[in-house]
N, C-alpha and C positions, 0 to 999 in steps of 0.2 A: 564683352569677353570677361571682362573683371566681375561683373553681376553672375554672371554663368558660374565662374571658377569659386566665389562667396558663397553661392547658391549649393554645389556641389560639396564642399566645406560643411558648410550646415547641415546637409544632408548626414554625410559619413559619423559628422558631431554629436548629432543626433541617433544614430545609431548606432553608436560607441556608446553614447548614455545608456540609452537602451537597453544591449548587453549588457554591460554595468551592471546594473537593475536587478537582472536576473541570474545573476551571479554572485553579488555580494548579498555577505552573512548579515544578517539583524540581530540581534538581542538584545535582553536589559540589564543590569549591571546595577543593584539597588540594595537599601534594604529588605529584606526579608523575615520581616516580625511576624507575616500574619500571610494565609493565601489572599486574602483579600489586596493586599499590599502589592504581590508579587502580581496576581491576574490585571490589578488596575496598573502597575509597570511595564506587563506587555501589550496593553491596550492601548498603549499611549505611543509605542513605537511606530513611526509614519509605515507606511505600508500594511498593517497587522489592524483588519478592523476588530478585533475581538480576540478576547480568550478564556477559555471555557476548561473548565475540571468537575468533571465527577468522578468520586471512586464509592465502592463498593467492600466492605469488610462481611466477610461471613454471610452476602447476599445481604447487607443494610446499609443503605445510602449515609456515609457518612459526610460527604462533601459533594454538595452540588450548586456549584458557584460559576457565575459569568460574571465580565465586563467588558465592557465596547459596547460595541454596535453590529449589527448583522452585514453593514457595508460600510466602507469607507464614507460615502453621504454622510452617516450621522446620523439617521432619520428615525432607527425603529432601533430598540438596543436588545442587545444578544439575552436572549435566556438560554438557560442551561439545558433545557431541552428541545433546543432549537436544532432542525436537521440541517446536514454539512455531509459535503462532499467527501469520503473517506479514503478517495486514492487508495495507495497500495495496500491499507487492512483489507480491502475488496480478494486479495489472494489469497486470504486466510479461507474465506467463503469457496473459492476455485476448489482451492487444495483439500478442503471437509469434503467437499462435491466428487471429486473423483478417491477418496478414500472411502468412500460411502461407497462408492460402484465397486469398488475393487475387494469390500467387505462380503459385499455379495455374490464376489465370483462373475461380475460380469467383466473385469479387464484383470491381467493380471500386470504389475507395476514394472516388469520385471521383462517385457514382451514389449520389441519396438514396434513406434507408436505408427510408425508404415504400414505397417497393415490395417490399420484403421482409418490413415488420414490420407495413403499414398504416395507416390515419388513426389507426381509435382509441387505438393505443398513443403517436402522437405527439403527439396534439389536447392542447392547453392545455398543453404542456412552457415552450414559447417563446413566448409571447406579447409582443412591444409594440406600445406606442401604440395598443392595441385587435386587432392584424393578429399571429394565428396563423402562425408561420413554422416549426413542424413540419414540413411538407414540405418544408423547405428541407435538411433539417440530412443531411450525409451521414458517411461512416465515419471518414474523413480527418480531419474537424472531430471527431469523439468521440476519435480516438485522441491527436489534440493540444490537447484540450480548448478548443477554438474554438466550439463547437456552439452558443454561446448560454444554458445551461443555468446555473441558479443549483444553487449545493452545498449540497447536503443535510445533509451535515456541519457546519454550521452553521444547521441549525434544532434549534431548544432541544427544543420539544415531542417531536418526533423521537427527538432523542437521550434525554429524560425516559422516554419509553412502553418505548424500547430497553434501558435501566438498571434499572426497575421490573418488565419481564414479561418475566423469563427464558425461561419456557418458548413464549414467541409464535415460532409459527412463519409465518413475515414470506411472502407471496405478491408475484411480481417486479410483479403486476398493484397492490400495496398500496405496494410502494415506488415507482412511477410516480406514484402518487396524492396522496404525501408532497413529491416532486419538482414536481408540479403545485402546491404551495400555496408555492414559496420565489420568491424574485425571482428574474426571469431575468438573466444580468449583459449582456442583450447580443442584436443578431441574429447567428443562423449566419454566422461568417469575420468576425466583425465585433471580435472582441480575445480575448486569451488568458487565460481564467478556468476554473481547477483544479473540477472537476463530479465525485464519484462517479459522481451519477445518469446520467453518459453510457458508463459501463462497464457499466452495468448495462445499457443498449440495445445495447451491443456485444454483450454476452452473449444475447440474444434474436436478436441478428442472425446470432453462431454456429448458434444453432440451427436459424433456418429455412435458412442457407444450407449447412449439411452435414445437416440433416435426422434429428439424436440432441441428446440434452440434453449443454447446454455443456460440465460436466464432462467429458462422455465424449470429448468433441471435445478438451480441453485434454490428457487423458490421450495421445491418438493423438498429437497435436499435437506438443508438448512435453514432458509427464513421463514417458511411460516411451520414447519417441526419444530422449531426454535418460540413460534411467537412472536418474532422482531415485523411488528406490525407500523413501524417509522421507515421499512429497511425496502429501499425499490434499485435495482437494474437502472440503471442514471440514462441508458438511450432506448430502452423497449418499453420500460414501467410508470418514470417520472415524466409528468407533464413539461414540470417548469413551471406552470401556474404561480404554485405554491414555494412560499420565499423561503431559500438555505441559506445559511451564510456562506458570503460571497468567499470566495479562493483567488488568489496572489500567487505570480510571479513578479516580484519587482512591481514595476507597476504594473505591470497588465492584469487587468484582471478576466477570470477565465469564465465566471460564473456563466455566462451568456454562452460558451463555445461550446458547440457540439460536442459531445462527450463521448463519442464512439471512437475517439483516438486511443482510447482504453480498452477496452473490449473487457476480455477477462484477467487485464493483470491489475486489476480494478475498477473503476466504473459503476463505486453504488452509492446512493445516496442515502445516510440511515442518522442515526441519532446518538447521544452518548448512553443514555440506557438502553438504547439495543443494544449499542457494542458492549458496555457493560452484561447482558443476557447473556450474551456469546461469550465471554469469558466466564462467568460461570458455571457455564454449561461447558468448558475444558476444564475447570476445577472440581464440577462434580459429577465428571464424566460421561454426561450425559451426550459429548457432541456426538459420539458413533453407539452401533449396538452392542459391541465390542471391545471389552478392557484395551484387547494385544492393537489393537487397530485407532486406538487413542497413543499406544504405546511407541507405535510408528509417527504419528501425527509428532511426536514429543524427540525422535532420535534421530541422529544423523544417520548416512547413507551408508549400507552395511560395508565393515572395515575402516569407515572415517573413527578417527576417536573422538571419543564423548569428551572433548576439551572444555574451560571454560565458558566460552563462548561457541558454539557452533551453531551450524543452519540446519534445521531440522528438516520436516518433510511438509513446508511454510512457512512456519516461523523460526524466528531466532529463539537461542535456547540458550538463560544463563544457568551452569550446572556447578554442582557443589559436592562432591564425593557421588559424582552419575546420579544427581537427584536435582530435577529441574526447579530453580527456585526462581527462575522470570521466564516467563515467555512471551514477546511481543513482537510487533509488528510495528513499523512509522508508515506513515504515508506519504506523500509528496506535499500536498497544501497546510501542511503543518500541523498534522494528525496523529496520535500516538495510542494503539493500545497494549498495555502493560497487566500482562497478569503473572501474578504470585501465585502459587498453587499451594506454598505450605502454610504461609498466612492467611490464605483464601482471603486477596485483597485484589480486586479489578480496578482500573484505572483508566482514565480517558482524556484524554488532549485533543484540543482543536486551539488552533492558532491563524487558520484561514490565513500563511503565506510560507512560501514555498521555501523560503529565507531563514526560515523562524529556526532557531535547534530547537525542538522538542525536551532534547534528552538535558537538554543545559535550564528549561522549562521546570525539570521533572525533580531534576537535583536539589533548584530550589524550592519546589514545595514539598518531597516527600517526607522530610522531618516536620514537618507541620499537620502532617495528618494524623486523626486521633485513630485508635485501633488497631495498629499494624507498625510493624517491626520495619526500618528502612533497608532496603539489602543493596548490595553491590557501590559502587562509586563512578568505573569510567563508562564514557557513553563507547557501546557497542557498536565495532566496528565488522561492518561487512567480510566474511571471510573470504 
């Protein structure tokens, strides 16, 4: 009985550690003379196999530096163009994807996504005060996260079942279903609350409205119009063969799990100079065919105010008399990209753990870089 009761102890112990893990913040706390200094100070933190920076001034590499290791092992050490998991920058790809359709007249943003995707996909998303407002919700709302939708990313169970069974491979009908049991924050247009679960309708929406599965759509789209020939679909495209640096929760590491838990609110495996290309290619306009349809990619939801800080139509937008001077995206596994538009300075973070601040990463090296003016100071909060 006392062995049992020991046994059981250890168990809960152990999975109190656990959470722990994936919960608690990491950083470094050091000098910072030199990038070199700063990347070998987060390489050294236990969980965190590597960390990686390149930036780009005026499209010319002026920093491309690693240190670590590609995994915790120890075995093979990180270069700087070593491809990684890029988590949530993967919605910046969603979001050009259906801006692109909608450039051409084949969706309008503005036109709920029910007629394209249907009741039963929408039924029970949004629910308040008893009243179903799935048919309400349209593209515009998912792409600035207005939709109404509670984040997924914050149910425990969710993430438990995702940590524990590697190899599940996740149906976009099974993550709706997950989406369906979290609070909603809200009705459609009704305030601005950060949703996975609405990239993921975005992504169903690519596909009924160009009629091929989303990947393929993103590839036409964006990755190979773009060139990002490092840049693959993490469950349709990428083998696994070939070694990324590994990705951190706490301890767990994920590299090994099925990737289809992402679908389209990320889910791609690519490089720091691809993500570097793609910021580029928003600094010199070349993501869409169209100035005004870059100019939506760049602004908040019509009537939101262009504040310091707002969510644009993907990315976060830091703005400066309505003149966008950072646009980026973080990722989950401790990923960041930062583009400057007026400096035409792109920037790329991988930290491979989930733990990692990015933006506390960023503070300490962006005065260390040569060619480019440092802008803003606090790290940008989710609106």
């Amino acid at each position: 009985m006392l062995a049992s009761g020991v046994a059981v102890l250890a168990a809960v112990g152990l999975v109190a550690m656990a959470y722990w893990s994936t919960v608690r913040s990491v950083s470094w706390q050091g000098p910072v003379a030199s990038i070199d200094q700063v990347l070998q100070g987060w390489a050294s933190i236990d969980g965190v196999p590597g960390a990686l920076l390149h930036v780009e001034v005026a499209g010319q590499a002026v920093v491309r530096e690693a240190a670590g290791w590609m995994s915790n092992d120890g075995q093979r050490p990180l270069q700087p163009d070593a491809r990684f998991h890029i988590a949530s920058i993967g919605k910046l790809f969603a979001a050009a994807t259906v801006l692109r359709l909608s450039e051409r007249g084949l969706l309008d943003l503005d036109d709920p996504v029910v007629e394209w995707l249907g009741e039963d996909r929408l039924s029970g998303l949004v629910v308040v005060d008893g009243v179903d407002h799935g048919d309400r919700i349209t593209a515009r709302q998912l792409l600035t996260h207005r939709a109404g939708l509670g984040n997924t990313d914050d149910h425990i169970a969710f993430q438990a079942r995702v940590l524990l069974d590697a190899n599940r491979r996740w149906r976009v009908a099974e993550l709706l279903d997950v989406a369906r049991r979290v609070r909603p924050a809200g009705r459609p247009g009704e305030r601005t609350a950060y949703a996975s679960s609405g990239y993921w309708l975005l992504g169903l929406l690519v596909e009924a409205v160009a009629g091929q599965p989303y990947h393929e759509v993103v590839r036409r789209e964006v990755i190979d119009r773009l060139g990002l020939v490092d840049t693959f679909e993490a469950s349709q495209e990428w083998s696994g063969e070939e070694a990324t640096m590994h990705h951190h929760v706490g301890w767990f590491d994920l590299t090994d799990h099925h990737p289809s838990f992402e679908f389209a609110d990320g889910g791609f495996v690519s490089s720091a100079p691809n993500l570097a290309r793609f910021g580029r290619a928003v600094v010199e306009g070349r993501l869409f065919d169209r100035p005004d349809t870059l100019d939506v990619f760049l602004s908040p939801a019509p009537g939101e105010a262009r504040d310091s800080l707002f969510q644009a139509h993907g990315p976060l937008v830091v703005s400066d008399d309505d003149r966008p001077t950072t646009v980026l995206h973080q990722g989950f596994w401790g990923t960041a990209l930062i583009i400057e538009p007026e400096i035409e300075r792109v920037s790329v973070i991988a930290l491979g753990q989930a733990n990692a601040s990015t933006w506390q990463f960023w503070r300490q090296v962006r005065d260390l870089i040569p060619g480019g003016i440092p802008r803003g100071e606090e790290e940008p909060a989710r609106p």
